[in-house]
Residue, then its C-alpha position, 0 to 999 in steps of 0.5 A: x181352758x173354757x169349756x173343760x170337764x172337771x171332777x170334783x172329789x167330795x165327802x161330808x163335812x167338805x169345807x162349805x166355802x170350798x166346795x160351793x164357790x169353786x163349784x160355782x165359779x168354775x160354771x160360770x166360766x163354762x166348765x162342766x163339773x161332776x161332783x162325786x163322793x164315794x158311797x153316793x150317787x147323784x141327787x144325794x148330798x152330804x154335809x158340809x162344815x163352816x170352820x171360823x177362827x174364834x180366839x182358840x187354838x185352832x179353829x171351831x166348826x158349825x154345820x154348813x149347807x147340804x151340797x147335792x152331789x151331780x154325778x156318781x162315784x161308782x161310775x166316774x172314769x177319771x180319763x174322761x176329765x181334764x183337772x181335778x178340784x179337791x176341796x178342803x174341810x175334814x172329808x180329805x181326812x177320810x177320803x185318803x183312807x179310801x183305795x179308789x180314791x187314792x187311784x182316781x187322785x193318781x190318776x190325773x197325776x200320772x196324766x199330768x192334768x191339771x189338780x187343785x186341792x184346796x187347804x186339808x185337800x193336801x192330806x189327800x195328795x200326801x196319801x196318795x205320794x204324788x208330793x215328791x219333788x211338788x210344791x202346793x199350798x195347804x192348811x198350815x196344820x198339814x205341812x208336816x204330811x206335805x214334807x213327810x210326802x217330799x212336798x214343800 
């Protein structure tokens, strides 16, 4: 699979980890990956979050690096890539509120091209419906939207 387009769907306070190390890894092994977040245009960046586990209920977060962004939302036609890599963090839990997000996402479902979403990113595949009948892995705290989704 060397040498396919890849879309990357970012929004501020993405996962640091999440974002950088497959946008990175996938490069490094010939892909070419359009990072993408509404509202921003190539050359912008947004911000990304560190979460850590400190001995609470949940986890903490700390600012992460700026992560500059190669290609532009507004612009993007989904049917020119192959996959998509959806990355975790907070950003899924206000990108699935938007509508054009939520089209891009069906789109590569409906052309049954290969998504990786990783961690929170199954809040965005839930509010999407693409789920049902689906088995995806997620942060623990959204397994209750992946089975109100019919996922597992």
């Amino acid at each position: 699979m060397s040498g396919q387009r890849l879309l990357m769907l970012c929004g501020d306070f993405v996962e640091d980890y999440e974002i950088m190390v497959p946008f990175q890894a996938l490069q490094a092994v010939g892909h070419r990956v359009d990072a993408v977040c509404p509202d921003r245009k190539a050359g912008e960046s947004i911000a990304t979050a560190i979460h850590d586990f400190e001995g609470d209920q949940t986890y903490t977060e700390k600012p992460g690096h700026r992560f500059t962004l190669n290609a532009d939302f507004a612009t993007v036609d989904p049917a020119a890539y192959q996959g998509l890599v959806i990355p975790g963090g907070r950003a899924p839990e206000y990108l699935r509120l938007n509508e054009s997000v939520i089209a891009l996402v069906r789109h590569f479902f409906e052309a049954d091209k290969p998504v990786a979403a990783i961690c929170h990113g199954a809040q965005l595949l839930a509010a999407a419906r693409v789920l049902e009948g689906r088995t995806c892995s997620a942060y623990p705290a959204c397994r209750p939207e992946v089975e109100l989704a019919g996922g597992r």
